[in-house]
VEXLUMDREN-344482 format. One record per residue (C-alpha): z, x, y negated. Coordinates in steps of 0.5 Angstrom, whole numbers, plus 500, padded with zeros to 3 digits. Layout:
VEXLUMDREN-344482
NODE   pz   px   py
NODE    Z    X    Y
...
END
This chain:
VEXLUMDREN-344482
NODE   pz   px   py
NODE  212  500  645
NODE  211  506  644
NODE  217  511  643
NODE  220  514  638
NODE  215  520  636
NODE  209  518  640
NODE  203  515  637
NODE  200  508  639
NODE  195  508  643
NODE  189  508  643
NODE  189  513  635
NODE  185  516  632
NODE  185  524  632
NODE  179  526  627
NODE  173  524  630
NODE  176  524  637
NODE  178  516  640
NODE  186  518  644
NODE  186  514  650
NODE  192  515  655
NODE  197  520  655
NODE  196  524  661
NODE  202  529  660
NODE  207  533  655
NODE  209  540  656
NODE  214  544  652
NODE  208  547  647
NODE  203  541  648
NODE  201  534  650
NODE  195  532  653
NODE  191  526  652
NODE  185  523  655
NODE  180  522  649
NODE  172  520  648
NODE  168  522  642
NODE  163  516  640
NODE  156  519  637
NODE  150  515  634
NODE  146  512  638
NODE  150  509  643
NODE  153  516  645
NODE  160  517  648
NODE  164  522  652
NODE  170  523  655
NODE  174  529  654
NODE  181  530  655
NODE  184  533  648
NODE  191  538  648
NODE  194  538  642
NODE  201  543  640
NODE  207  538  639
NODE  208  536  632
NODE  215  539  631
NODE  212  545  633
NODE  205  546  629
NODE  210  549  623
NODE  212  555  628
NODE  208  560  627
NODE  209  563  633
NODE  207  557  638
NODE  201  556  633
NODE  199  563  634
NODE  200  563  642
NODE  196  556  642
NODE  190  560  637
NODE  189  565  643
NODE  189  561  649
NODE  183  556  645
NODE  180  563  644
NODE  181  566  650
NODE  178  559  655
NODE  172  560  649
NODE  170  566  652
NODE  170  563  659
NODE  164  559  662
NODE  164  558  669
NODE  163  552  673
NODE  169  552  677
NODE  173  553  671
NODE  175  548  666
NODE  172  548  660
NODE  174  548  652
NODE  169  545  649
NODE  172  545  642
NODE  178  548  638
NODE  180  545  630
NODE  186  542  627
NODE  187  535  624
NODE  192  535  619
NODE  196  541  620
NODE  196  540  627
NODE  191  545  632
NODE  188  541  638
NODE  183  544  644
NODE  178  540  647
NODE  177  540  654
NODE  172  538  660
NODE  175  532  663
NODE  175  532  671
NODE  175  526  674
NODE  180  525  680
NODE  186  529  681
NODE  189  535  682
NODE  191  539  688
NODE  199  537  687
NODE  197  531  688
NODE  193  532  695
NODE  198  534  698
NODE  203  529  696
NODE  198  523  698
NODE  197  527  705
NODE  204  528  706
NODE  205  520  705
NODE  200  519  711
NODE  203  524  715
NODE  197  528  716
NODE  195  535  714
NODE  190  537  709
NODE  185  540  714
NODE  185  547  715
NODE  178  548  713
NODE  178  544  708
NODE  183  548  704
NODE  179  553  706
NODE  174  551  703
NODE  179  550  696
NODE  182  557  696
NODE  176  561  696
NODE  172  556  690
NODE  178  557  687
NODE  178  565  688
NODE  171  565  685
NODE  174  562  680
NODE  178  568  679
NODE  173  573  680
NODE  169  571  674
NODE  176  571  670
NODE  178  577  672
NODE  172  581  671
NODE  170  577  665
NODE  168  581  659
NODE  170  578  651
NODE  163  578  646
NODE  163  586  646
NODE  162  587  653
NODE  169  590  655
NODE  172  587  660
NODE  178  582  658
NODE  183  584  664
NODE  185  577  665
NODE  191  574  669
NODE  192  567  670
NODE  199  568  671
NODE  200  560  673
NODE  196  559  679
NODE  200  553  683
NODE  197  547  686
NODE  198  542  679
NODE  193  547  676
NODE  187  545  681
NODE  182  540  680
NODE  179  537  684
NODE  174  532  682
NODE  172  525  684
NODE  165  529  687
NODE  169  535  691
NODE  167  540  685
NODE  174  544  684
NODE  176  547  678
NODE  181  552  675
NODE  185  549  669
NODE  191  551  665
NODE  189  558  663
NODE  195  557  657
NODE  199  562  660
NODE  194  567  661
NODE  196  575  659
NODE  189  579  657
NODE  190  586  655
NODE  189  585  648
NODE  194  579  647
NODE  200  579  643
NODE  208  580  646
NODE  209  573  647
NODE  205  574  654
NODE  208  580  656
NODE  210  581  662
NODE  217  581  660
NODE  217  574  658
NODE  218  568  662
NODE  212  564  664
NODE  210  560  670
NODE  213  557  675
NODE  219  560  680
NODE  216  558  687
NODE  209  560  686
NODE  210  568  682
NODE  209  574  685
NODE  214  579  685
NODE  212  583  680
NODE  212  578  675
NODE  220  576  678
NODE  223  583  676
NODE  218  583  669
NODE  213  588  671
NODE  206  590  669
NODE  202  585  672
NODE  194  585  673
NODE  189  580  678
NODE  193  582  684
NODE  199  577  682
NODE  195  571  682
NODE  192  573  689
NODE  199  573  691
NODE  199  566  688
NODE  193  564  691
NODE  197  566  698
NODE  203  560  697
NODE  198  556  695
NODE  195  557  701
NODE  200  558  706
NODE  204  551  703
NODE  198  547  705
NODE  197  550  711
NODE  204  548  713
NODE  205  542  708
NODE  211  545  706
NODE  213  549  701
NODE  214  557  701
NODE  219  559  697
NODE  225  553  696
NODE  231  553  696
NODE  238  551  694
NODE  237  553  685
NODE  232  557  682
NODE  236  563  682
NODE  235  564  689
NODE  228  562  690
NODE  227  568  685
NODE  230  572  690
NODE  226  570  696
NODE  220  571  692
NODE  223  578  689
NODE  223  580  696
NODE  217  577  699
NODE  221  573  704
NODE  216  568  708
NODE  221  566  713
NODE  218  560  713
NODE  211  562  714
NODE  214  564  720
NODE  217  557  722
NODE  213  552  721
NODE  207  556  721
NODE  206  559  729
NODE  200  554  730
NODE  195  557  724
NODE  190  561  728
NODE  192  568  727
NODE  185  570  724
NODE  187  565  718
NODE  194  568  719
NODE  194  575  718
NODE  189  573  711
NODE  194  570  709
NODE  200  574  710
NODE  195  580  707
NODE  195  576  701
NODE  203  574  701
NODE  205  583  701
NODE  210  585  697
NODE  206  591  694
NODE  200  589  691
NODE  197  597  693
NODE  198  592  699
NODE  194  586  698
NODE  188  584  697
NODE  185  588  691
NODE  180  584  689
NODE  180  575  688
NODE  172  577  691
NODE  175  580  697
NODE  180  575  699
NODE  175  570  698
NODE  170  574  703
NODE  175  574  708
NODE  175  566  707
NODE  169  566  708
NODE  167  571  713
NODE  173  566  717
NODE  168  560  716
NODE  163  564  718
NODE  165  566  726
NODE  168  558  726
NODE  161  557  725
NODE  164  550  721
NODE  160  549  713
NODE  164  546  709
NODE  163  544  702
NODE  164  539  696
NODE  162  533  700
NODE  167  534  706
NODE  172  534  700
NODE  169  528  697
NODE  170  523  703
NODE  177  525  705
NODE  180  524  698
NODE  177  518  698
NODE  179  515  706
NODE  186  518  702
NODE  187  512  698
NODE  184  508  702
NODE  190  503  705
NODE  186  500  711
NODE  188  502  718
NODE  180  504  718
NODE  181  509  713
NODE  187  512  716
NODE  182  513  724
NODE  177  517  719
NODE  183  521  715
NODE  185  523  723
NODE  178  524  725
NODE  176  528  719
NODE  182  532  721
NODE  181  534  727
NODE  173  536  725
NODE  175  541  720
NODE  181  544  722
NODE  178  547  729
NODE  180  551  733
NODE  188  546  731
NODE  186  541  736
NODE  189  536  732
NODE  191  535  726
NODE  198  536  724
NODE  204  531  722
NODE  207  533  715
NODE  215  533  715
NODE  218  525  713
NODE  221  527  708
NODE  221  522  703
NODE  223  522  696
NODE  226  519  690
NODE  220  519  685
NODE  222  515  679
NODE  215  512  677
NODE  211  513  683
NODE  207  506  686
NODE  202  505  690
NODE  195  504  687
NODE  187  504  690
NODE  184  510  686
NODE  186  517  684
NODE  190  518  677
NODE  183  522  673
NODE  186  529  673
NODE  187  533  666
NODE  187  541  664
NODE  194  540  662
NODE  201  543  661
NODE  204  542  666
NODE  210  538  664
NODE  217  541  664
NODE  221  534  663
NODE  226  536  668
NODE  230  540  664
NODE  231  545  668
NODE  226  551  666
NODE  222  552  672
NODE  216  549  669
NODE  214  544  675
NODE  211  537  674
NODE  216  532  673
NODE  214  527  680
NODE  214  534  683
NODE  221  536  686
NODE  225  543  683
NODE  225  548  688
NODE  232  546  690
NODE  229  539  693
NODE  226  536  699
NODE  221  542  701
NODE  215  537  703
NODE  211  533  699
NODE  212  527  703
NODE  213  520  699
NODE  210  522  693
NODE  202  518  692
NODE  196  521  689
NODE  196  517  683
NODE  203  519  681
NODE  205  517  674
NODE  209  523  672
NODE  214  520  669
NODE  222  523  669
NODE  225  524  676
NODE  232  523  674
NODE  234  529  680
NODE  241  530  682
NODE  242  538  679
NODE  243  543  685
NODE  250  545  688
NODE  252  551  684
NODE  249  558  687
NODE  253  563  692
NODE  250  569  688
NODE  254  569  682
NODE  261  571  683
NODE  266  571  677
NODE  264  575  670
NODE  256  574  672
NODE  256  576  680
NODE  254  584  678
NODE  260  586  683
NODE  267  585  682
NODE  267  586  675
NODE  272  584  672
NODE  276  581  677
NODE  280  575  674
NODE  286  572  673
NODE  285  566  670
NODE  277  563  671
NODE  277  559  664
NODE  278  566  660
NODE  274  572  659
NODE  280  576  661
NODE  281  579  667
NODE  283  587  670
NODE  280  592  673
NODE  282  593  681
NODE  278  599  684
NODE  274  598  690
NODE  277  606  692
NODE  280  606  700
NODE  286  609  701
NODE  284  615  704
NODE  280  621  702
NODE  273  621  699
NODE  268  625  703
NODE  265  628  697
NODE  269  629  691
NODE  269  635  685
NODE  267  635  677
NODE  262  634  673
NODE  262  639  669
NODE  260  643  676
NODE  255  638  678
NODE  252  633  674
NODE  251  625  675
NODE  244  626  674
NODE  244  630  681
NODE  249  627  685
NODE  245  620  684
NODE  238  623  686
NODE  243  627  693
NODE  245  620  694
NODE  239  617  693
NODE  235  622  697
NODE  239  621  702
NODE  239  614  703
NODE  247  613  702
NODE  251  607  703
NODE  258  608  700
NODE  261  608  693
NODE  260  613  688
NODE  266  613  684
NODE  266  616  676
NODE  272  617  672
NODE  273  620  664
NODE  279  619  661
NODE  281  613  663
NODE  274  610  664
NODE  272  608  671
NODE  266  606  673
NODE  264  605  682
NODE  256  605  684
NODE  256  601  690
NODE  250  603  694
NODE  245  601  699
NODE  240  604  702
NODE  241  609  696
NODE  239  604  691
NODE  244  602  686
NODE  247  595  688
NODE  252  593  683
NODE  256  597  678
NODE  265  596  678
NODE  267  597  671
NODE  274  598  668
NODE  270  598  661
NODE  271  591  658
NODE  265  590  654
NODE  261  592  660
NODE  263  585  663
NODE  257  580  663
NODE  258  575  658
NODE  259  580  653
NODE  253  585  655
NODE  249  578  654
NODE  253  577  647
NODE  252  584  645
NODE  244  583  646
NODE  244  578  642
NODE  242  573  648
NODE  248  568  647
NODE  252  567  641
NODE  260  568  642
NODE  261  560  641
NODE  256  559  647
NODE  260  564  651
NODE  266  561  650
NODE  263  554  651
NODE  261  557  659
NODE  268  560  660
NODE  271  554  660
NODE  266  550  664
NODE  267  556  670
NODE  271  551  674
NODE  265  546  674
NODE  261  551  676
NODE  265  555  682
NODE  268  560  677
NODE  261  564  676
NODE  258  564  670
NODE  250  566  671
NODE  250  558  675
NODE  255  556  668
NODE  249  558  663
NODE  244  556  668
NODE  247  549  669
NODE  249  549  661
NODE  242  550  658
NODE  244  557  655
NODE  239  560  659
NODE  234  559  664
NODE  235  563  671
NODE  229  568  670
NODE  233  571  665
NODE  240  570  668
NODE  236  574  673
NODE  233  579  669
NODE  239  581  664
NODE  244  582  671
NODE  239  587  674
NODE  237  590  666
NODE  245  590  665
NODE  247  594  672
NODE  241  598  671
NODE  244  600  663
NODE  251  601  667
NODE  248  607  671
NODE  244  611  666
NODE  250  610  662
NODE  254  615  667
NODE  249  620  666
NODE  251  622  660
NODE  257  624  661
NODE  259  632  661
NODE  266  632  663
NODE  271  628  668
NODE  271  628  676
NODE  266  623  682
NODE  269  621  688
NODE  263  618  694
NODE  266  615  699
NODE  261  613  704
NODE  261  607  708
NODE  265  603  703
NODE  262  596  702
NODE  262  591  696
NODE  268  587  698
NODE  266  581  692
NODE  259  577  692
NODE  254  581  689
NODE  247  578  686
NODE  243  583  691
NODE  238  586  685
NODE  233  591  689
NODE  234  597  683
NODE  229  602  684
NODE  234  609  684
NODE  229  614  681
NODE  225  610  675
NODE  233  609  674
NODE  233  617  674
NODE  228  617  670
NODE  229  613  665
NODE  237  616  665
NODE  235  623  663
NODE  231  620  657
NODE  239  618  655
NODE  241  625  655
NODE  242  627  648
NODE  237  633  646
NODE  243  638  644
NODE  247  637  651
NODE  240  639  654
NODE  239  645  649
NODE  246  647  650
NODE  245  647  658
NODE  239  652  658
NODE  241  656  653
NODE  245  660  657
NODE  239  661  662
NODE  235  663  657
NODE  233  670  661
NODE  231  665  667
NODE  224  664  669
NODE  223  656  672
NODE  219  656  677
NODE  216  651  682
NODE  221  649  688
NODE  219  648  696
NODE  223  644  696
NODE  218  637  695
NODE  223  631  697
NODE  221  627  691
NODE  214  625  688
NODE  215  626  680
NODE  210  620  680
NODE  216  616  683
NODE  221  616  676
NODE  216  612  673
NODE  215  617  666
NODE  209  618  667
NODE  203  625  668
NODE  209  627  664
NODE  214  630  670
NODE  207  633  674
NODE  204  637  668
NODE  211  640  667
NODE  212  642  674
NODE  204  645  674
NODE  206  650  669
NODE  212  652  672
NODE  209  658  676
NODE  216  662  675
NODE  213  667  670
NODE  216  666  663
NODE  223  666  661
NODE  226  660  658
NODE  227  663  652
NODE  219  663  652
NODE  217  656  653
NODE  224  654  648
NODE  220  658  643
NODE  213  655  644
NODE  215  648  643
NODE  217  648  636
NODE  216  640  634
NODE  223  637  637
NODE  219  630  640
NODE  215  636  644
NODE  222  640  645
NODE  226  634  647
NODE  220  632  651
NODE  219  638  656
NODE  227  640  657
NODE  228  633  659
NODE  223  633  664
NODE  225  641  667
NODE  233  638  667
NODE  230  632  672
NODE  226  636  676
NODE  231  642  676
NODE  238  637  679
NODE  232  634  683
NODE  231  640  687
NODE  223  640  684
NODE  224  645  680
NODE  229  651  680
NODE  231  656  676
NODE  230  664  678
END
């Protein structure tokens, strides 16, 4: 019987036959289907339709409208192909090639289950018909001839499709970002899933092609290894190592990869994406060029035979998978066994054959926002594919949700604010992390402004606390490395929960609700939204980082009071180690100052004339504003009074704009006034 809200199969869907269920996402479930036409005419396709509770959301509706256009505008053979787009009913379906056999996920898994590794060769070949696809996809050009500047943001091992014959295809571009799409795929927004993003897509940055190549070097560096990259015990954490581009494991369990695959490996797998390679063409040259001097062709055929002794049970089959092994992983002697790991999949059995793989969303049934399939463990699992089968079902996994993590400490792990008396409450008081012994720079900020004390310590590559007081507000920077790592305030709204409740994120009802389940979570509230629901990890991460990054730009506006730096002095409390980037936070700082404060400051130099400084410490291009910060410094060739230069200006946005620019550059030594 089917469940509630399932339809019977097999139905009809306008002039389509649904068969079988394949999967169900978040926004969509996937089913395979035929369409009959005259003459004996049948076809099988695979039909991804919008689920019914969501087809009167504009938003989604709008979000699914733009992937049927964007897959119609991609013809390749190695991508999966939209065949149709409609509705029936109200509800918006997409039309799908159907390939016959299974995805890599599943591959993996199968390969694990005979405790042998794909062979090196073989994924070799994988990867680089993978990154042809994602030449075509990244210089693909929409009907008008301009270039679309796709990012597939998605690549993981459940969207390659291998087929029954050894064609591979790219599939699943439902999360796809191109130049010309809506906010909903911004970068910002959380799409794809944690183990397989690139660091820029973790913190939120503007991504281009280079992502998914970091993506195709996971892939890549898993298969080689029969492992996972990036696992650990919560999402939180995986964010973390992928943030840092931490491929530790890489080193431990990949010493035996040949160091010509190494090293193309760990290109693609670099931190900054200036770093890796430029182009999905380079990357799969470097692949192919590695075939080349192995002198070993490898194709569709190869790919073909060694699926089909993996589902073969016979003892013949598996000295076939072991010979074939060690032909196509030369210059390995042999091939590998996979860790004997085995897990507790709900649903999986044997059977003879590959499950026919779908172009579908990945199903996110575990509840847990990190978009995996659902018989594939989360990131805080087992770390191999062992025990899982080729023709898994899919079905639930019932895992046993991951210990809370140690990254968060009481009020949301940005430092030690607030400390708490009572972990069940959102009250706690402020202790200062000041030692008790003289600080090493002191003095008042009327003199000396936060802006340039920031950019001293930053410059400087200060570790320490930078401590602030107005009144009776205190706010402590602890640095490292001259980076902002976390921020100590007495101010109770800057407090975690009721930054997340002032932006709108969660309501005052589902805070309270986390407080009083801290102790259930160690007493840490971003393991507390997390473990409740209320918010996913990516965007407890986010937020934290966001809301000690607002913390510090809030010092800068402040004219009056006195700093203390103390260096040396370390975090005492467990802190969410956050990597903030110091000089966009100077440059987004001084976007903060208030235009009469920045007035009232140059009109007693109003007799100067700015002028270029040699003192060249920083690159302007650093804080992130822009030509805006360079163009000015050009202009300033010490001939003209500020008197001037304020009188050429005479729109107050033109105004704003160059005296904010020559405040930066004047406290950051760029710039100085004669």
């Amino acid at each position: 019987m089917p469940q509630e809200g399932q339809v019977e199969l097999p139905s009809q869907f306008g002039r389509y036959t649904l068969i079988e269920r394949l999967a169900s996402g978040g926004m969509a479930e996937v089913f395979r289907a035929k369409i009959v036409s005259s003459h004996g005419f049948e076809k099988v396709i695979v039909i991804k339709r919008i689920l019914p509770h969501l087809a009167a959301d504009p938003s989604f509706v709008s979000m699914f409208i733009e992937e049927a256009k964007l897959m119609a505008q991609l013809t390749h053979p190695k991508i999966v192909q939209a065949l149709d787009f409609g509705d029936v009913g109200g509800q918006y379906f997409i039309a799908l090639e159907y390939i016959d056999g299974a995805d890599a996920l599943a591959l993996l898994r199968a390969a694990a289950q005979k405790r042998v590794r794909v062979p090196l060769n073989l994924v070799v070949f994988v990867v680089a018909e993978i990154l042809d696809a994602l030449d075509y996809a990244h210089t693909a050009l929409d009907m008008g001839g301009r270039p679309i500047r796709l990012v597939h943001r998605d690549i993981s091992p459940s969207n390659i499709f291998i087929a029954r014959h050894g064609e591979v295809k790219l599939g699943d571009f439902g999360i796809a970002h191109a130049d010309d799409r809506g906010a909903e795929t911004q970068a910002g927004t959380l799409k794809g899933k944690y183990g397989y993003m690139s660091p820029e897509q973790v913190v939120g940055g503007a991504l281009d092609g280079r992502s998914d190549l970091f993506a195709v070097g996971i892939v890549l560096a898993e298969a080689f290894m029969g492992r996972r990259l990036f696992t650990a015990q919560n999402d939180l954490d995986v964010l973390l190592m992928v943030r840092d581009a931490r491929i530790e494991r890489l080193d431990r369990y990949g010493h035996d990869i040949p160091p010509e695959l190494s090293a193309i490996v760990r290109k693609a797998l670099r931190r900054d994406p200036a770093q890796r390679y430029q182009t999905a063409a380079e990357f799969r040259d470097q692949l192919a060029d590695y075939l080349f001097s192995q002198g070993v062709r490898v194709g569709p055929a190869d790919l073909r035979a060694f699926m089909a002794d993996l589902v073969d049970s016979s003892p013949e089959a598996l000295a076939r998978v072991q010979q074939r092994g060690r032909r196509l992983s030369a210059p390995l002697s042999k091939a590998v066994p996979a860790p004997a790991v085995t897990y507790n999949v709900a649903g999986s059995g044997a059977g003879p054959a590959p499950r026919a793989a779908a172009p579908a969303e990945a199903p996110r049934s575990t509840g847990r926002g990190d978009g995996l399939p659902a018989a594939m463990p989360p990131a805080g699992e087992p770390e191999s594919w062992s025990g899982a089968i080729l023709h898994s079902s899919g079905r639930g996994t019932g895992w046993t949700p991951a210990a809370p993590s140690p990254a968060f400490g009481p009020g949301g792990g940005s430092g030690p604010t607030p400390t708490y008396n009572d972990p069940r409450t959102d009250v706690g008081r402020f202790i200062s992390a000041a030692p008790d012994r003289p600080p090493d720079l002191a003095g008042d900020l009327g003199a000396i402004s936060p802006l340039r004390l920031l950019a001293d310590v930053t410059v400087a590559g200060e570790t320490g606390l930078l401590r602030f007081e107005r009144d009776r507000e205190v706010k402590e920077v602890f640095l490292q490395a001259g980076a902002p790592e976390s921020v100590n305030s007495s101010v109770p709204g800057d407090r975690f929960g009721a930054y997340l409740v002032g932006r709108g994120v969660l309501r005052q009802a589902e805070l309270e609700m986390a407080l009083g389940m801290l102790p259930h979570f160690s007493g840490k509230l971003g393991d507390t939204l997390v473990g409740l629901g209320l918010m996913r990890p990516l965007d407890v991460f986010r937020q934290l980082s966001q809301q000690v990054r607002d913390r510090v730009i809030d010092v800068f506006r402040w004219s009056r009071g006195s700093f203390a730096f103390y260096r040396g002095v370390q975090n005492e409390q467990e802190s969410f180690p956050l990597d903030l980037d110091a000089f966009e936070i100077l440059g987004a700082g001084v976007l903060t100052v208030p235009l009469e404060d920045l007035e009232a400051r140059f009109s007693a130099l109003l007799d100067s004339k700015p002028r270029r400084s040699d003192r060249r410490r920083i690159d302007p291009d650093a804080f992130r504003l822009g030509p805006t910060p360079r163009e000015v410094l050009g202009l300033l060739e010490g001939e003209r009074t500020m008197r001037s230069w304020m009188a050429q200006f005479t729109a107050p946005d033109e105004l704003a704009t160059f005296l904010r620019s020559l405040y930066l550059l004047v406290e950051t030594d760029l710039a100085e006034m004669d």
